[in-house]
PAZAPA-4460 file (N, C-alpha, C; in steps of 0.05 Angstrom, whole numbers, plus 32768, in hexadecimal, padded with zeros to 4 digits):
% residues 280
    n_x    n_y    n_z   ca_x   ca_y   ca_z    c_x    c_y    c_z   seq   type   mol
   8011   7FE8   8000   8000   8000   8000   8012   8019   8000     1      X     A
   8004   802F   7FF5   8010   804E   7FF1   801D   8052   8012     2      X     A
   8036   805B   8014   8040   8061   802F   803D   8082   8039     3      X     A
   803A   8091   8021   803A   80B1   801E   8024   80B2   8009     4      X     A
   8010   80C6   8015   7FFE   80D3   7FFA   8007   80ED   7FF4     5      X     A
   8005   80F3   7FE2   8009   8112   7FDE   7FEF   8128   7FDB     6      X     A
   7FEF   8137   7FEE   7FD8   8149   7FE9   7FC1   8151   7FD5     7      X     A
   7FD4   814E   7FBE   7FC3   8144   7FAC   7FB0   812B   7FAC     8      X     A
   7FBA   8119   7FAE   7FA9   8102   7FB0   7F9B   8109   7FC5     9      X     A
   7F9F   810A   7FE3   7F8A   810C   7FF7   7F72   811B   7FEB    10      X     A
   7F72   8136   7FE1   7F5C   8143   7FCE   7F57   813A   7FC0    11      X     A
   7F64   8128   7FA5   7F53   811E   7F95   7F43   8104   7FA5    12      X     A
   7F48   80F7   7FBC   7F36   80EA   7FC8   7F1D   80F4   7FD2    13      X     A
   7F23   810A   7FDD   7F0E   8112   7FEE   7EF8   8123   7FDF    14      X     A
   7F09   8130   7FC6   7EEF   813A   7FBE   7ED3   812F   7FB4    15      X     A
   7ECE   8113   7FB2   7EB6   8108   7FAA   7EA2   8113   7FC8    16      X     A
   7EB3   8116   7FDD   7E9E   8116   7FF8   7E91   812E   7FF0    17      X     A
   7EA0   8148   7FE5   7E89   8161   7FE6   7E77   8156   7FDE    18      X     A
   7E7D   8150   7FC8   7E60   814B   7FB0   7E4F   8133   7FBF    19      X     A
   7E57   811E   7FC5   7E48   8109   7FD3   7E32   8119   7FE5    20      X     A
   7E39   812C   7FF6   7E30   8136   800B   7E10   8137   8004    21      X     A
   7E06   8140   7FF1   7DEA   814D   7FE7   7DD8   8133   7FEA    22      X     A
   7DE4   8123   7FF1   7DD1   8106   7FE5   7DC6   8107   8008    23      X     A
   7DD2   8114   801F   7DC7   8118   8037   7DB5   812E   8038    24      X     A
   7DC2   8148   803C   7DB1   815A   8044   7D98   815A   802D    25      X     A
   7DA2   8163   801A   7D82   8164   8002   7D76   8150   7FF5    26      X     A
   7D7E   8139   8007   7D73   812B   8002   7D60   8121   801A    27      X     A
   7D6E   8128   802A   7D57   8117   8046   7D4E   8131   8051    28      X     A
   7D53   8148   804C   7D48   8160   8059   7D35   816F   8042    29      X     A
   7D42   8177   802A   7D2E   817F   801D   7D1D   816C   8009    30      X     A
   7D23   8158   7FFA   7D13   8151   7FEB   7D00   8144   7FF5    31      X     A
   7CFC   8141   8001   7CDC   8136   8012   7CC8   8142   800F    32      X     A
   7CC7   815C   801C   7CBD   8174   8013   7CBA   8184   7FF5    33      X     A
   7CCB   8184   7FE8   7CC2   8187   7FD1   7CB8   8175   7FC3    34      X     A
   7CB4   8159   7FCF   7CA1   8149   7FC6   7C87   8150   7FC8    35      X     A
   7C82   814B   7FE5   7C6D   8150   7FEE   7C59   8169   7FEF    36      X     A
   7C71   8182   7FE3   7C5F   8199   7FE3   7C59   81AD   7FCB    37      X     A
   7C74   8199   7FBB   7C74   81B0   7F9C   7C6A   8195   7F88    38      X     A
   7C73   8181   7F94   7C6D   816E   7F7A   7C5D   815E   7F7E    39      X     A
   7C52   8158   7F8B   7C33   8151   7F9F   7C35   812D   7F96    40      X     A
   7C4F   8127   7FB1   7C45   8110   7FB8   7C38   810D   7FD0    41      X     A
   7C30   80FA   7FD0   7C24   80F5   7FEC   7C2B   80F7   8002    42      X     A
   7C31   80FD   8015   7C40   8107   8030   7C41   80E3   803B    43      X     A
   7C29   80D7   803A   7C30   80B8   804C   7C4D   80AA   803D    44      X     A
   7C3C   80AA   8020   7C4F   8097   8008   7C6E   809D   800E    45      X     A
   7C69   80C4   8012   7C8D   80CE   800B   7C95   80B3   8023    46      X     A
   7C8F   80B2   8042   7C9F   80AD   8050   7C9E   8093   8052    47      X     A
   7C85   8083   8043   7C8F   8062   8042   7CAA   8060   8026    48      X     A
   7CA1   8074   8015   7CC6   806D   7FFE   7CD2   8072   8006    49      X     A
   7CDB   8092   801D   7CFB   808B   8024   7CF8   8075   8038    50      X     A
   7CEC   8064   8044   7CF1   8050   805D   7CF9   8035   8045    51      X     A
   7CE7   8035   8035   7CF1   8024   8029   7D09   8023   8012    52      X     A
   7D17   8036   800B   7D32   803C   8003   7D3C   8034   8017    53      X     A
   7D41   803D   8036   7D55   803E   8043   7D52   801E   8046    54      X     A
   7D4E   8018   8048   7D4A   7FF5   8059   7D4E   7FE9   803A    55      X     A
   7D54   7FEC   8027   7D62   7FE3   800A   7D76   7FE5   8008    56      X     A
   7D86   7FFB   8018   7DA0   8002   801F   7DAA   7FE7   8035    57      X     A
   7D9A   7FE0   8047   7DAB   7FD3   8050   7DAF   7FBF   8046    58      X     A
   7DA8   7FB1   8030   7DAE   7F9D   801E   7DC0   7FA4   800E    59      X     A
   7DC1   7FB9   8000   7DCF   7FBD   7FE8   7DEB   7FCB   7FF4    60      X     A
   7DF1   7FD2   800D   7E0A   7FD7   8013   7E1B   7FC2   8013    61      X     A
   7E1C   7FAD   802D   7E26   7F90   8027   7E28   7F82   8013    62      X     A
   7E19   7F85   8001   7E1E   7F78   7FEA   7E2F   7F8A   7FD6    63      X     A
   7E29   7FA2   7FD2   7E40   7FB7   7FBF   7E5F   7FB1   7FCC    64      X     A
   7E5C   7FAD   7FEA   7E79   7FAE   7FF8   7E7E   7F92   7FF4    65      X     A
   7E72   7F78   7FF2   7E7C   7F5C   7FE9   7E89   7F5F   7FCB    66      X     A
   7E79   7F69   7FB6   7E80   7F67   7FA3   7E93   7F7E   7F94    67      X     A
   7E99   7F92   7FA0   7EB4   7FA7   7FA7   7EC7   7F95   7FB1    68      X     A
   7ECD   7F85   7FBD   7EE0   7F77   7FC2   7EE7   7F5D   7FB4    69      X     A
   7ED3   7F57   7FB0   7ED6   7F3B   7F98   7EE3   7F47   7F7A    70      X     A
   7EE3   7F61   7F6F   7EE2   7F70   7F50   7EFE   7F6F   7F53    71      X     A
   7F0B   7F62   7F35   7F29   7F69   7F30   7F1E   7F6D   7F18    72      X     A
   7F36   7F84   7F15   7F3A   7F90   7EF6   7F4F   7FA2   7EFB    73      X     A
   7F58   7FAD   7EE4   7F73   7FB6   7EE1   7F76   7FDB   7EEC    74      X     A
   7F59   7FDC   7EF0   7F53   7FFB   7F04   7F4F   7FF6   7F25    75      X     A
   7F55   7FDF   7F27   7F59   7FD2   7F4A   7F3C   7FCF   7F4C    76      X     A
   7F2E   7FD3   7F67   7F18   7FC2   7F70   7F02   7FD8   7F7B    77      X     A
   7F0A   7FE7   7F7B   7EF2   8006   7F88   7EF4   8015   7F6F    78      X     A
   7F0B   801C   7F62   7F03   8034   7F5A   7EEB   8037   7F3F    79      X     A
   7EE7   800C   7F30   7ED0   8015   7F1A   7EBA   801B   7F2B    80      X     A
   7EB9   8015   7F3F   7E99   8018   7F54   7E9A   8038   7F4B    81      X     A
   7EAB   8040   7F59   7EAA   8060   7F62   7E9C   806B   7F45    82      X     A
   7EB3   8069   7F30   7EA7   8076   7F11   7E93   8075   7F09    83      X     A
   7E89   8057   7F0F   7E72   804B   7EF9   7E5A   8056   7F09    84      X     A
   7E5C   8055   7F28   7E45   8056   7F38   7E3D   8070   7F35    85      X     A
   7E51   8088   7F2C   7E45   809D   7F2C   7E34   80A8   7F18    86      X     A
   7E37   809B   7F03   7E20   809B   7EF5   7E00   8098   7EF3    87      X     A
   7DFC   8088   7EFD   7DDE   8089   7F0A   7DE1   8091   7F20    88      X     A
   7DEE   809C   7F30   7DE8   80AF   7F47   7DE5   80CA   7F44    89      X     A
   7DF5   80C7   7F2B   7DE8   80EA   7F23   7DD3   80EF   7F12    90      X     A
   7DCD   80DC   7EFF   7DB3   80D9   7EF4   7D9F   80DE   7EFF    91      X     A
   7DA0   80CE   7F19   7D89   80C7   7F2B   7D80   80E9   7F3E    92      X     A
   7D93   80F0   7F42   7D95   810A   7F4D   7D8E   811A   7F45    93      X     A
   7D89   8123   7F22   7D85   8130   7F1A   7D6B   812F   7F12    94      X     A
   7D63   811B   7F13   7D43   810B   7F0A   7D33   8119   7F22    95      X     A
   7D3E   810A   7F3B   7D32   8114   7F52   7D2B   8134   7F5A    96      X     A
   7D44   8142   7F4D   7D40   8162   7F5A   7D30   8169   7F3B    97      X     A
   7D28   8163   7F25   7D12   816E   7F0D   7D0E   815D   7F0B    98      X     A
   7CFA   8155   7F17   7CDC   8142   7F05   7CCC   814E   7EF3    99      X     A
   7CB7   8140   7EE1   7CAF   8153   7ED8   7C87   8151   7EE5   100      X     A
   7C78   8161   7ED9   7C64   8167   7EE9   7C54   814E   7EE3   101      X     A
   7C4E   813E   7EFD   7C3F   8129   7F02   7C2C   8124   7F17   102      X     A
   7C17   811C   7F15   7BFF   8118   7F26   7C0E   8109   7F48   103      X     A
   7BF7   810B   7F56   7C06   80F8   7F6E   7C13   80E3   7F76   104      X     A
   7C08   80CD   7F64   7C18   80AF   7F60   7C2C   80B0   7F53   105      X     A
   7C30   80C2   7F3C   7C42   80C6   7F24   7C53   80CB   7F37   106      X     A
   7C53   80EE   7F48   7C6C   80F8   7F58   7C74   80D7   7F68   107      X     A
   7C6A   80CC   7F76   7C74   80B4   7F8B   7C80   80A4   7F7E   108      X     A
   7C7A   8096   7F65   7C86   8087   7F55   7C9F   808E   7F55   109      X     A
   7C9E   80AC   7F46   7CBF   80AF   7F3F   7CD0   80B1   7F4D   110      X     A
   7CC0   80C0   7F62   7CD5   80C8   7F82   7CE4   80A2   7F8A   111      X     A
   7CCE   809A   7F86   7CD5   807C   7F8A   7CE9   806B   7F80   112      X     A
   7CE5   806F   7F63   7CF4   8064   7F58   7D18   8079   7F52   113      X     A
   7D12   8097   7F57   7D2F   80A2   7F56   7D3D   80A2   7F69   114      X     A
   7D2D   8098   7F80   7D3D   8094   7F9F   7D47   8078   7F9A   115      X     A
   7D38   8070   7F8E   7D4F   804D   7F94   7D64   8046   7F83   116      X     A
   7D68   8059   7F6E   7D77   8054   7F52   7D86   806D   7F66   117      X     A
   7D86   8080   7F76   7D96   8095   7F85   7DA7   8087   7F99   118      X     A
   7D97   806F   7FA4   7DA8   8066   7FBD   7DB6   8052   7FAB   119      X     A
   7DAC   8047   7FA0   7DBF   8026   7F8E   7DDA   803D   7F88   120      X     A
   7DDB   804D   7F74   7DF1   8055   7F6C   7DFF   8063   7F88   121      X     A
   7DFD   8072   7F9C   7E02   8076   7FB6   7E14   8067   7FBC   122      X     A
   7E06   8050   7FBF   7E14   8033   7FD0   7E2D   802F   7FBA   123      X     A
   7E26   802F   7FA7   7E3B   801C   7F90   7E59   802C   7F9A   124      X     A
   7E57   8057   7F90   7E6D   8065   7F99   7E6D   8065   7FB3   125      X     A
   7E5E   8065   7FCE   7E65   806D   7FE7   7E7B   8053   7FF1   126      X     A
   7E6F   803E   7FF6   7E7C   801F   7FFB   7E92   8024   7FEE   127      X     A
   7E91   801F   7FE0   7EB6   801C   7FCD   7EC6   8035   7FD5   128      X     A
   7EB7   804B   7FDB   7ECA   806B   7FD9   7ED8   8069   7FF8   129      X     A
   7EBF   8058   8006   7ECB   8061   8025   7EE2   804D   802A   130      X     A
   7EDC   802B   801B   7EEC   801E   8023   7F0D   8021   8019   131      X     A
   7F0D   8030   7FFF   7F23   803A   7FEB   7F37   803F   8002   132      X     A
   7F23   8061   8017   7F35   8072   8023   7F40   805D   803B   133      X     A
   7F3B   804D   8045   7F43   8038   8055   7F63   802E   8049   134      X     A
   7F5E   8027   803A   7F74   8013   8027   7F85   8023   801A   135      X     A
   7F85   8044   801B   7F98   804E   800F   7FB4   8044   8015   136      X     A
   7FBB   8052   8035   7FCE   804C   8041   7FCE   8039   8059   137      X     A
   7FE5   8033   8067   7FDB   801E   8083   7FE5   8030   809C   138      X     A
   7FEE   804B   8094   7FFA   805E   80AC   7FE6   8066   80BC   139      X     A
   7FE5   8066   80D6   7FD1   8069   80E8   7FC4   8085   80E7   140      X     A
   7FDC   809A   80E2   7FDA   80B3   80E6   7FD3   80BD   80C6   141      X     A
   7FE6   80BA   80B1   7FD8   80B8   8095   7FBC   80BC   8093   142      X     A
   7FB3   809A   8098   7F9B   8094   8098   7F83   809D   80A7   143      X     A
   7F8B   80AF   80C0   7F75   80BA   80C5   7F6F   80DF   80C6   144      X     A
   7F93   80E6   80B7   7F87   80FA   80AA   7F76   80FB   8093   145      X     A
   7F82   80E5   808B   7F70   80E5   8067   7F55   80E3   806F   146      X     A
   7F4E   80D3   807C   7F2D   80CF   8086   7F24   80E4   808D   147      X     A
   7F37   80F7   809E   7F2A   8111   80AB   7F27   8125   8091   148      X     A
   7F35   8122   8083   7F34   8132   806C   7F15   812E   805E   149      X     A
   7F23   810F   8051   7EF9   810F   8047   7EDE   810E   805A   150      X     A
   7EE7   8114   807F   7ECB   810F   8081   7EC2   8131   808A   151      X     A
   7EE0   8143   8084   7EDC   815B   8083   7ED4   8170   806D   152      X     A
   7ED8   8161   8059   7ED0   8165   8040   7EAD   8165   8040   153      X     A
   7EA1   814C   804C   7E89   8142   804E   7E7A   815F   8059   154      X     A
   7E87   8166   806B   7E79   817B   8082   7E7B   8197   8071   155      X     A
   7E8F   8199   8057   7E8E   81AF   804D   7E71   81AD   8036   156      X     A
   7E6F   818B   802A   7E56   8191   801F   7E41   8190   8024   157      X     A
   7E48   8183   8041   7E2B   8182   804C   7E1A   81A4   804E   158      X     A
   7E2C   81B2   8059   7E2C   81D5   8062   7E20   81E0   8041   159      X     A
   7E34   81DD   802A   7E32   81E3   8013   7E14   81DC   8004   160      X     A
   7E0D   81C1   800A   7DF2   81B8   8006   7DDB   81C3   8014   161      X     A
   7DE3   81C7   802A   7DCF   81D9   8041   7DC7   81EC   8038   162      X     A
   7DD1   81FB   802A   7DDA   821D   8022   7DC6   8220   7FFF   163      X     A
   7DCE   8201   7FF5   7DCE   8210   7FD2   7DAF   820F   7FCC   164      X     A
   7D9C   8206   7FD6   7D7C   820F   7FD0   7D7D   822D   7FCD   165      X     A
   7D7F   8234   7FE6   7D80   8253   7FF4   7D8C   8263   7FDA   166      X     A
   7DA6   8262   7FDF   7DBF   8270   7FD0   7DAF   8269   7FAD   167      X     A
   7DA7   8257   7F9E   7DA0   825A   7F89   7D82   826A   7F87   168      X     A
   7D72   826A   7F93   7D5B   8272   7F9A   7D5C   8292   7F91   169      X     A
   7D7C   829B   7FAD   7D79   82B5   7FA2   7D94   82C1   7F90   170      X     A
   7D9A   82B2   7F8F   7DAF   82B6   7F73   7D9A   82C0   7F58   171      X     A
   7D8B   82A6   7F55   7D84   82AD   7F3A   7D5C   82B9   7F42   172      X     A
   7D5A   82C9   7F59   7D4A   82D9   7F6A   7D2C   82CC   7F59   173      X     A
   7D2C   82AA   7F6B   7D1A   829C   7F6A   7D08   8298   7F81   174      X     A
   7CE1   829B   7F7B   7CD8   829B   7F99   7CD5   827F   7F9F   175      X     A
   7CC3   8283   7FB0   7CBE   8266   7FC0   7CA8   8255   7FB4   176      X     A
   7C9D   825C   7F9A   7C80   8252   7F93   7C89   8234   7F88   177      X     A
   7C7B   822B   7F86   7C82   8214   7F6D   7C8E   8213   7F5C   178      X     A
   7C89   821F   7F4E   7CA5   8225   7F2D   7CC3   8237   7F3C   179      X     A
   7CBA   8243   7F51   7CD4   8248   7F5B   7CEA   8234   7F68   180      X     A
   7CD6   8217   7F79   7CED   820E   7F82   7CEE   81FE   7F70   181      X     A
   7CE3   81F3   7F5E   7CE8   81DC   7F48   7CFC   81E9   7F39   182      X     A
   7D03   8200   7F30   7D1A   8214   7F24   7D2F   8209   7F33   183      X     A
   7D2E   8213   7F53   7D43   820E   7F68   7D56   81EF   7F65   184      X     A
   7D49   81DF   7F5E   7D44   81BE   7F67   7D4F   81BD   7F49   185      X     A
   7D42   81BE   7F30   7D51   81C0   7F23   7D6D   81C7   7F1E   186      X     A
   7D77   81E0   7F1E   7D8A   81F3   7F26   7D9E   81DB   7F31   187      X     A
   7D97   81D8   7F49   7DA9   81C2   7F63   7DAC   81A9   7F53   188      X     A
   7DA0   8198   7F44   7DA4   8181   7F32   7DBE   8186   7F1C   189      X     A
   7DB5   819C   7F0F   7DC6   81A3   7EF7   7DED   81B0   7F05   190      X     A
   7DEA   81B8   7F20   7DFE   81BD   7F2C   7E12   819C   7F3B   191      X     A
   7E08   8196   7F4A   7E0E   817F   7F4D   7E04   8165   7F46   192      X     A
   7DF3   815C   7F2C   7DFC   8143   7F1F   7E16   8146   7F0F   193      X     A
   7E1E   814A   7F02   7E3A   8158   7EF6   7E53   8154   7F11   194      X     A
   7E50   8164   7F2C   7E67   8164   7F35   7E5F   8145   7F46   195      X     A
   7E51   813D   7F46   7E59   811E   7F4A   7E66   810E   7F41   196      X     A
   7E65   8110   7F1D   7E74   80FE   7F09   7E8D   8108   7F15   197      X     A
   7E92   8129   7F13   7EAF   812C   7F02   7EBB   8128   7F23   198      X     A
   7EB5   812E   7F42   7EC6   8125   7F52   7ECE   810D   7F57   199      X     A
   7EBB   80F6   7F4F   7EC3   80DC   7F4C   7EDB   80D7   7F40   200      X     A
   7ECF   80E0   7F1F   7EE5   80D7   7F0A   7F0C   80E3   7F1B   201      X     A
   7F07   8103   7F1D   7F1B   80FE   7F2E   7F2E   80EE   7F42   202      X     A
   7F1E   80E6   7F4E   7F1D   80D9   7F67   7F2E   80BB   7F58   203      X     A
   7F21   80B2   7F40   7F25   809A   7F34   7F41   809D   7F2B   204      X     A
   7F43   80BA   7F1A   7F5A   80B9   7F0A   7F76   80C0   7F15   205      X     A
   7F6F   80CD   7F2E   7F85   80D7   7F38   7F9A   80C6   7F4E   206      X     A
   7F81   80A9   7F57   7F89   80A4   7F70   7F90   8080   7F67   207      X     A
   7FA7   8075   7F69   7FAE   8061   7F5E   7FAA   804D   7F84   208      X     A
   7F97   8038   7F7C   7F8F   8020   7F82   7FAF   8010   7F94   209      X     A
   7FA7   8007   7FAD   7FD0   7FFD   7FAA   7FC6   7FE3   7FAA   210      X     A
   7FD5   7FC8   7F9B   7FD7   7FB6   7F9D   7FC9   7F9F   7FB6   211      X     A
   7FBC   7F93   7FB8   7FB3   7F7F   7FCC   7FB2   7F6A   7FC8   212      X     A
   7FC2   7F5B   7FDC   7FBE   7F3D   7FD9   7FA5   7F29   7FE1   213      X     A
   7F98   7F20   7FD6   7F7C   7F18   7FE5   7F7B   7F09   7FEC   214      X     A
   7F6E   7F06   800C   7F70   7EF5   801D   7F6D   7EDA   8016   215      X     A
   7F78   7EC4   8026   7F7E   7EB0   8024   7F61   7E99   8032   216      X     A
   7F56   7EA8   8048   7F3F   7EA3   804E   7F20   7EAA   804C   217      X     A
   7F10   7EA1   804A   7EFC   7EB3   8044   7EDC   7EB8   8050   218      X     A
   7EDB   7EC9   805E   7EC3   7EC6   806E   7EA3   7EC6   806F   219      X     A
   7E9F   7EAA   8073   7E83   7EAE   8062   7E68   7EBD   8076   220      X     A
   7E4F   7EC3   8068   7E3E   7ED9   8071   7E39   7ED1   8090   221      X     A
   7E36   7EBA   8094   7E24   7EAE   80B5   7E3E   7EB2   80BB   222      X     A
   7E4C   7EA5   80BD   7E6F   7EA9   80D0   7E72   7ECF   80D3   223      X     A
   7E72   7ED5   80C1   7E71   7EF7   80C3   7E5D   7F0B   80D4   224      X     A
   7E48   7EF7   80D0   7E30   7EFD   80E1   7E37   7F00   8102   225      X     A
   7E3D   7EE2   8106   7E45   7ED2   811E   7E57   7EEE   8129   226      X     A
   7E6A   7EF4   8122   7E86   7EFF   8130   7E7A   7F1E   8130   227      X     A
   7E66   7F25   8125   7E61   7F3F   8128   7E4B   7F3F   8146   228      X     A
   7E3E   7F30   814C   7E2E   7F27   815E   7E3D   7F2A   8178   229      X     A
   7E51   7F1A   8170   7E5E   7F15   818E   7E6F   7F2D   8192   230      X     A
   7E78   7F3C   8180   7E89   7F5A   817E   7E7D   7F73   8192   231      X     A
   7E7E   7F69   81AE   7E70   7F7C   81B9   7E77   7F9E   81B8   232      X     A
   7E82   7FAA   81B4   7E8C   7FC5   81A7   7E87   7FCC   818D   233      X     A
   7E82   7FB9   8184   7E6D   7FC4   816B   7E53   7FB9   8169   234      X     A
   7E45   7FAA   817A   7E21   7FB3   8186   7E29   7FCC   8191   235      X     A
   7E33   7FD3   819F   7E32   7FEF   81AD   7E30   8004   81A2   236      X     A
   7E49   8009   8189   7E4C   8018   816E   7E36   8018   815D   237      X     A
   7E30   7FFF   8154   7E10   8000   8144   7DFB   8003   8153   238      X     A
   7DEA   8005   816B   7DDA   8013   8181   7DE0   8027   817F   239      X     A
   7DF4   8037   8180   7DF6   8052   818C   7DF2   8061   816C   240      X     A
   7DFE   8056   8155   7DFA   8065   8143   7DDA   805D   813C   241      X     A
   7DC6   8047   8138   7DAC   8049   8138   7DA4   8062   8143   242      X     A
   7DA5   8065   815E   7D96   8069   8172   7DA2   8093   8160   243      X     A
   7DB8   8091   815A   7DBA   80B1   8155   7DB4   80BC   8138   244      X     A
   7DAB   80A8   8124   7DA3   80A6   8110   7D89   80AF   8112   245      X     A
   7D7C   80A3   8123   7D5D   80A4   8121   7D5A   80C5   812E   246      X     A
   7D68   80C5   8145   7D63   80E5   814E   7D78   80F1   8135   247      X     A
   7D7C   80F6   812D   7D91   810A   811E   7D7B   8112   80FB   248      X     A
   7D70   80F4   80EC   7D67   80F7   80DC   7D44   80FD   80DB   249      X     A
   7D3F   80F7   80EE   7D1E   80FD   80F1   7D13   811E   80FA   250      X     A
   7D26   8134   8104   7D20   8144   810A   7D30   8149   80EA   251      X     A
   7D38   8150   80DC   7D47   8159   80C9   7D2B   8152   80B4   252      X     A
   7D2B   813F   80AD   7D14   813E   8097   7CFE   814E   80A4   253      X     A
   7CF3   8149   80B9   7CDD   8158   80B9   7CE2   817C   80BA   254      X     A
   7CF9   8185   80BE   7D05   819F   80CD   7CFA   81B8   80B2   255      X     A
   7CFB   81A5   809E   7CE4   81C2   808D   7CCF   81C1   808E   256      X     A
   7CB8   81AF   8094   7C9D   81B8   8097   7C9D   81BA   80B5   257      X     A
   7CAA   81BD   80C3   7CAA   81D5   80E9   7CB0   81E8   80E8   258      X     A
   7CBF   81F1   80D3   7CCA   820A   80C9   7CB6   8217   80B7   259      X     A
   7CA6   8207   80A8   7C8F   821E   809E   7C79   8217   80A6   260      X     A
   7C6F   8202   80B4   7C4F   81F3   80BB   7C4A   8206   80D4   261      X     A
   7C66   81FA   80E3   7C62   8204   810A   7C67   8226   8105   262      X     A
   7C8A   8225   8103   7C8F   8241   8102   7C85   825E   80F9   263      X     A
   7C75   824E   80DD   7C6B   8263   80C8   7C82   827A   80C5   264      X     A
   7C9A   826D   80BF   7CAD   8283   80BA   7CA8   8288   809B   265      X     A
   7CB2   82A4   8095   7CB1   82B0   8079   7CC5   82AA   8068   266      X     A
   7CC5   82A1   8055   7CD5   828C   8040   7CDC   8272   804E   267      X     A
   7CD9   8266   8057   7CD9   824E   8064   7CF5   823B   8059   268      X     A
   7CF0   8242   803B   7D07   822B   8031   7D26   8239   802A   269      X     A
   7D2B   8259   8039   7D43   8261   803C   7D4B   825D   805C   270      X     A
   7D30   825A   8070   7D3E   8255   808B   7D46   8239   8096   271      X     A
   7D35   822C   807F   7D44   8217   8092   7D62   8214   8082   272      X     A
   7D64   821F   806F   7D80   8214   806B   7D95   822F   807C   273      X     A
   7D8E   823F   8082   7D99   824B   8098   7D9C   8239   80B3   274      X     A
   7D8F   8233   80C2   7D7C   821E   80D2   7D9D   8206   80CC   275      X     A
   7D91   81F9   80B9   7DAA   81E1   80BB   7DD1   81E8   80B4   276      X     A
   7DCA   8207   80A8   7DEC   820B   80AE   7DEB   820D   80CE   277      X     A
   7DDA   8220   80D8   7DE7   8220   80F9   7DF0   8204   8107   278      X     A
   7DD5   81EF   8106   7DDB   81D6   8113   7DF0   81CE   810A   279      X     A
   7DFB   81C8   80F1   7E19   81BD   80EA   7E2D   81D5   80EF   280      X     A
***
């Protein structure tokens, strides 16, 4: 494995996290809401498709990360994930933020079907991207700057994503009606589906794969099962992150209709993204 990265590479690693970032905040904070209020899905339906996206994820992670490790080819073992996956993740992204005008089933459908073609490609680049930054180097200190790097990167797009409804809204001095935020949402698609591909491709071209010998043993799913069971520090780790998942993401999706249902604040969809830069 690489013993020294050079700055360069650390950035060309990390920059897929800005761009990755949007697939959280505007996606679990705002597009719900612009489901439910510009493009008239159903408020029950929106929240049985994202429950049922997320619980598709937990299938399709373990399996993208089995078969990321099984892939040889002459571009090593993460990085076609990373390239290829960003393609339908930006598709999907862009589908999602401009739909076009559809009745109530129509909006749920699509929301439906662009969230799951959003998380599949997700999983394909996230799994491979995070395990990449693992395997760069084996230096203790290396390795957890580099990590600090991309998961500081993350917090810059998370902030950046927070911001760009707002900031395009009144950039291009759009109101809050319907054709205004579908402009907005648009706008945000055409901005980052694009910087998804091209930070990837970076990420791909810049950062060379190091050599791995593959293991000699191999662990099958129930044996893997078994040892995570008995791993008491990580029940602890996975409890504690449930348990802060559920508080962290349930006030966040709902945090724009409290902000204009409860609060009745004026423009609603510039404070809360004020609102979520403060909390981060």
């Amino acid at each position: 494995m690489q013993s020294s990265l050079t700055w360069g590479a650390k950035l060309s690693y990390a920059a897929p996290a800005f761009a990755l970032a949007v697939v959280g905040i505007p996606i679990y904070v705002f597009l719900p809401k612009l489901y439910t209020d510009v493009i008239g899905a159903p408020v029950a339906l929106t929240g049985w498709i994202l429950l049922a996206v997320r619980l598709l994820d937990a299938l399709t992670d373990p399996l993208v990360g089995a078969l990321s490790d099984r892939t040889s080819s002459r571009f090593g073992r993460r990085r076609p994930w990373i390239a290829l996956g960003s393609l339908p993740l930006a598709l999907a992204l862009y589908a999602l933020f401009a739909p076009p005008q559809l009745g109530p089933q129509g909006a749920a459908a699509w929301l439906a079907l662009g969230l799951t073609l959003l998380f599949v490609g997700w999983t394909a680049v996230a799994v491979p991207y995070e395990a990449l930054g693992v395997e760069l180097t084996t230096g203790y200190d290396e390795r957890t700057g580099l990590l600090g790097l991309r998961d500081g990167t993350i917090l810059l797009g998370t902030l950046a994503a927070a911001c760009a409804p707002a900031l395009i809204g009144a950039l291009l001095g759009l109101s809050e009606d319907e054709g205004g935020q579908r402009a907005i949402y648009r706008a945000l698609g055409l901005i980052y589906a694009p910087l998804l591909v091209l930070t990837c491709l970076l990420c791909v071209t810049r950062i060379r794969e190091p050599a791995r010998s593959r293991p000699t043993t191999k662990l099958e799913l129930g044996a893997g099962l078994a040892a995570l069971r008995e791993n008491q520090p990580f029940r602890v780790l996975l409890l504690a992150y449930v348990i802060g998942a559920i508080g962290s993401n349930l006030p966040a999706t709902l945090m724009p209709y409290f902000v204009e249902y409860v609060l009745e604040a004026p423009q609603p969809a510039a404070k809360v993204g004020l609102f979520l830069v403060i909390y981060f």
